[in-house]
C-alpha positions, 0 to 999 in steps of 0.5 A: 500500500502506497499513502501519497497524502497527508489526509489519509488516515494513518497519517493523521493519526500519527500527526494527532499522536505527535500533537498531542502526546498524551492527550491523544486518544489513540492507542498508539505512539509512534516511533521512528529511526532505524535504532529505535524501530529495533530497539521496540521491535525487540522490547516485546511491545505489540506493533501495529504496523511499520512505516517506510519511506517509499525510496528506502524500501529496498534498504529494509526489506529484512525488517519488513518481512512478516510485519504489517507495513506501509510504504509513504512518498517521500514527500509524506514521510517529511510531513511525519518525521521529527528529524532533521536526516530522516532514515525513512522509517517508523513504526507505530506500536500499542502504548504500554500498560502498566499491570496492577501495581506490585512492588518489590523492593526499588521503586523511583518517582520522577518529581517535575523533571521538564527536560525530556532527555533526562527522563528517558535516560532516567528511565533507560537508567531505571531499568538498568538498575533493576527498579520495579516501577516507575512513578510520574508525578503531575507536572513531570514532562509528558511521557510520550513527547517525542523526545522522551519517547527517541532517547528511552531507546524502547525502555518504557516497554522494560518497566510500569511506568505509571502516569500522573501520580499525586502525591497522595497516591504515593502516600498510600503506596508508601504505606500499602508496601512498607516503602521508605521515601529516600531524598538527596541532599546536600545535607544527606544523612547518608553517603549514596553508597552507604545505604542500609538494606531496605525497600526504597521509594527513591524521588528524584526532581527537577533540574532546577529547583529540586525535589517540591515541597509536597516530596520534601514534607515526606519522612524518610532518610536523605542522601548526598552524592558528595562534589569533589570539584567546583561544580554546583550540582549534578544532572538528574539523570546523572544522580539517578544512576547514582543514588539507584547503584548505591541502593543496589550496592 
């Protein structure tokens, strides 16, 4: 099948899921770049169908094969495409849906990270480090803008990921699961890679002004990265990886 305008339906369907992020209604996210189609064919994400640009159809022929996929003219793959030097593929897979909550022993909530960088590599980083699930506070950048979804590299289909969370809902899990709220700290109580052994909640806020206030209320223990040069502070997803390795051991 050959799409040659921008008013057929598959199309707008991706220009209204890339729009609105996750205010669209539709069931699917799109994915493009030959990296990340690989990466989200392999996450076990179930695939609605891949989209190539029609003069790169020759080039993935070993993708395609077995897989529902439409060809567009080049002129409709640059309509769709959110890179400067497309490779003239894409793929629009199912959102992922969280299972009913069940918490080990780690678990991270993100609290107003803005920089849709750093949550993919908070969460690429999450999944690395063997965290159970992953808790999105309201006014945490969505998680389907489309550079959240390019530097996740597949990742969100590795962990529940579960979306604009209050922080009464946390309260409620803290308690439900005998979870500890871990917060850093330039004061921190304990060294990051000190922490005893227990069941964790780890938050982690934004770039710029930190964990909020309705996080800092919580009781819990807090932890400091220590700065051995002269720089003010750490990138989130930098002390991410940090405070979760450290509770890892």
């Amino acid at each position: 099948m050959l799409i040659t305008s921008i008013e057929n339906k598959i199309v707008k369907e991706i220009l209204e899921i890339k729009r609105k992020g996750k205010k669209s209604k539709s069931p699917l996210l799109f994915f493009e770049g030959y990296r990340l189609v690989e990466d989200i064919l392999k996450s076990g994400a179930k695939v609605e169908k891949l989209i190539i640009r029609e003069g790169d159809l020759g080039k993935y022929r070993h993708i395609i094969q077995d897989k529902n996929y439409v060809i567009v003219t080049d002129k409709v793959f640059k309509e769709i495409s959110g890179t400067v030097n497309s490779q003239g593929i894409g793929l629009l897979a199912y959102k992922p849906l969280p299972p009913e909550l069940n918490l080990g022993t780690l678990a991270l909530a993100v609290d107003g990270v803005q920089d849709p960088g750093n949550l993919g590599t908070i969460i690429r980083t999450a999944v690395a480090a063997g965290v159970n699930s992953l808790f999105l506070l309201k006014g945490t950048v969505d998680l389907y803008n489309e550079k959240v979804l390019r530097s996740t590299m597949g990742a969100l289909y590795k962990i529940p990921i579960y979306l604009d969370m209050e922080i009464e809902d946390l309260k409620e899990i803290i308690d439900k699961y005998s979870l500890t709220p871990v917060k850093t700290s330039v004061h921190g109580e304990y060294l990051y890679n000190s922490i005893p052994k227990g069941k964790y909640l780890v938050f982690v806020g934004n770039e710029g002004n930190g964990l909020s206030q309705r996080v800092e209320n919580l009781p819990g223990i807090t932890v400091k990265i220590p700065l051995y040069g002269d720089i003010e502070s750490l990138n989130v997803a930098v002390a991410t990886g940090i405070v979760l390795y450290g509770i890892r051991g």
